[in-house]
Structure formats: structure tokens, C-alpha cells
C-alpha positions as CSV (number, residue, x, y, z in Angstrom):
1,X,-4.6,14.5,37.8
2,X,-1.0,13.2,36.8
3,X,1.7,15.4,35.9
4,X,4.5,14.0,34.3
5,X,7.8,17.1,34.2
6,X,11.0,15.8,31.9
7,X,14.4,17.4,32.1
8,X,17.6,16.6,30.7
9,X,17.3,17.2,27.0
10,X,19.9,19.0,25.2
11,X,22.7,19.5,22.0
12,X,25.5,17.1,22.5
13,X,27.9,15.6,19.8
14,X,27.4,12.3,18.2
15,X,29.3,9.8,20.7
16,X,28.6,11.9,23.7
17,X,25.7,11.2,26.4
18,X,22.6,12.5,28.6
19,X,20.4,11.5,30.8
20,X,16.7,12.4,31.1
21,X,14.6,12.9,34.2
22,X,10.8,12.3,34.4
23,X,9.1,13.5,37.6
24,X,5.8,12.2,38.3
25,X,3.3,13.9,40.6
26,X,-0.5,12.7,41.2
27,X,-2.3,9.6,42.4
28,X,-3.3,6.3,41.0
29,X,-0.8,5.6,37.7
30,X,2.3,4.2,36.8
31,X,5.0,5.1,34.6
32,X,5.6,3.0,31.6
33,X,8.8,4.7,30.3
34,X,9.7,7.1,27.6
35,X,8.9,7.7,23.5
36,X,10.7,10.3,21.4
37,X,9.3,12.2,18.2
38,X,11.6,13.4,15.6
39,X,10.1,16.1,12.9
40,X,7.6,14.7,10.2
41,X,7.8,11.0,12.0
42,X,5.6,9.4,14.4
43,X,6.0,9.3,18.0
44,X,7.9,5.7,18.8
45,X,8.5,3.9,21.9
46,X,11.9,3.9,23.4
47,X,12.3,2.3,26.4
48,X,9.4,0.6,28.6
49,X,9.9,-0.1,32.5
50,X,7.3,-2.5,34.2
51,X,6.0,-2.2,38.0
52,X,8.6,-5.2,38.7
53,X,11.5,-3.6,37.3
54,X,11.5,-5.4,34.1
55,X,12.4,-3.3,31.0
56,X,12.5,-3.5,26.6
57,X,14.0,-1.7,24.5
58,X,13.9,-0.1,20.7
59,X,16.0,-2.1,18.3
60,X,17.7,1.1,17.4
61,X,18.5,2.1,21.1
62,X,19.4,-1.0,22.4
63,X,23.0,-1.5,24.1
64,X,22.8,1.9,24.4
65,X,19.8,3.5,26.0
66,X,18.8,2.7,29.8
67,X,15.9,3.1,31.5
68,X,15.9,3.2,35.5
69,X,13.4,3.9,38.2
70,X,13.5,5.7,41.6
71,X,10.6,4.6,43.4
72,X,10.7,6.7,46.3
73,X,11.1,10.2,44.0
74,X,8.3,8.8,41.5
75,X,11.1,9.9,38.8
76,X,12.2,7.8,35.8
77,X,15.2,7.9,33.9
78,X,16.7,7.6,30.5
79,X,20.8,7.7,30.2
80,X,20.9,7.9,26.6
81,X,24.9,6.9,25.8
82,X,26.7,7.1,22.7
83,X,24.5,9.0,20.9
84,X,23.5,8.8,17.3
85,X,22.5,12.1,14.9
86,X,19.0,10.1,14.4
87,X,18.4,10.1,18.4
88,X,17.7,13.4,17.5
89,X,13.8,13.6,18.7
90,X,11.6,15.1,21.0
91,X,11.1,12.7,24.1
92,X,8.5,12.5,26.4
93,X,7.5,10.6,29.5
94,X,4.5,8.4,29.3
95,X,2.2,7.1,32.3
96,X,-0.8,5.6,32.7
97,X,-4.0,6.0,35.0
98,X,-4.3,2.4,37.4
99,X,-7.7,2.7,37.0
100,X,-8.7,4.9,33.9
101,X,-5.5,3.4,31.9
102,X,-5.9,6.9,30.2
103,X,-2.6,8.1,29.3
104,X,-0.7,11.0,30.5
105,X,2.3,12.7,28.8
106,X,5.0,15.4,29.7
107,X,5.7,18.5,27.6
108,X,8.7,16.2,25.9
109,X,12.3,17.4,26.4
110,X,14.3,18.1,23.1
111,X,17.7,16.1,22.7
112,X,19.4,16.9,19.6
113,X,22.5,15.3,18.2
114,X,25.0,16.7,16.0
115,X,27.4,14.9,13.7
């Protein structure tokens, strides 16, 4: 079983910054990176990281948002900086089983943004 725990999320003015944690626990899987769900929209991919390090981004988060990877803590990142009002949004962690390829998600992490 994979257990994917975030942490970060928070209230923080429009301009300011956080960064999100993602702890993975379990066996067989990989982390593919984060998605965020704001109220009455669907859940949307944010930031993708790839077993060699390679990473994409949303248009919207681009230049902005950065995903990163500490192998040796199975935890994944998101520094989120100057933050937007419509960053507002649940985020969660996403992972998925080597072999199963089911996926696995966190309990999500609340940011909201205030103007």
C-alpha cells in the first residue's frame, strides 16, 4: 500500500510564497508530481516530475511554480512563488503503482491566496 502525506498548504497574500511537501511511504511506485482542485472545477495537473529528473509544467504556473525531488526522503516538493488569488486550490500529491500503475493520492493540502 502507498501513502502519500502533503504539508505545506496555507493563507498567504497574493505575491507571497510556499512550498509544499509530499512524503511517500510504501513499496513499488513513483511519484509523478502534484494537481490542485479549486471549488466547482476539476482537478488539473500542476507540475509533473519524471524518474530522470525531468519536469512540465501548467501554462498558468509556469515561471513560477517548482517541482523538486529528494530521493533519499521519498518526498516531493512544490515551491509555489509569487502567488496568484486563482492558485487558490486544494493540492494533492499523485503517485503511481510500478506495476499496478493504479493511482494513489494524498488527503490534498489547502493553499489559499488572498488579494
Amino acid at each position: 500500500q502507498v501513502q502519500l502525506v502533503e504539508s505545506g498548504g496555507g493563507l498567504v497574500q497574493a505575491g507571497g510564497s510556499l512550498r509544499l511537501s509530499c512524503v511517500a511511504s510504501g513499496s513499488s511506485f513513483s511519484i509523478n508530481g502534484w494537481y490542485r482542485q479549486a471549488p466547482g472545477k476539476q482537478r488539473e495537473l500542476v507540475a509533473r516530475i519524471f524518474n530522470g529528473g525531468s519536469t512540465n509544467y501548467a501554462d498558468s504556473v509556469k515561471g513560477r511554480f517548482t517541482i523538486s525531488r529528494d530521493n533519499a526522503k521519498n518526498t516531493v516538493y512544490l515551491q509555489m512563488n509569487s502567488l496568484k488569488p486563482e492558485d487558490t486550490a486544494v493540492y494533492y500529491c499523485n503517485a503511481r503503482g510500478t506495476y499496478t500503475r493504479e493511482d494513489y493520492w494524498g488527503q490534498g493540502t489547502q493553499v489559499t491566496v488572498s488579494s
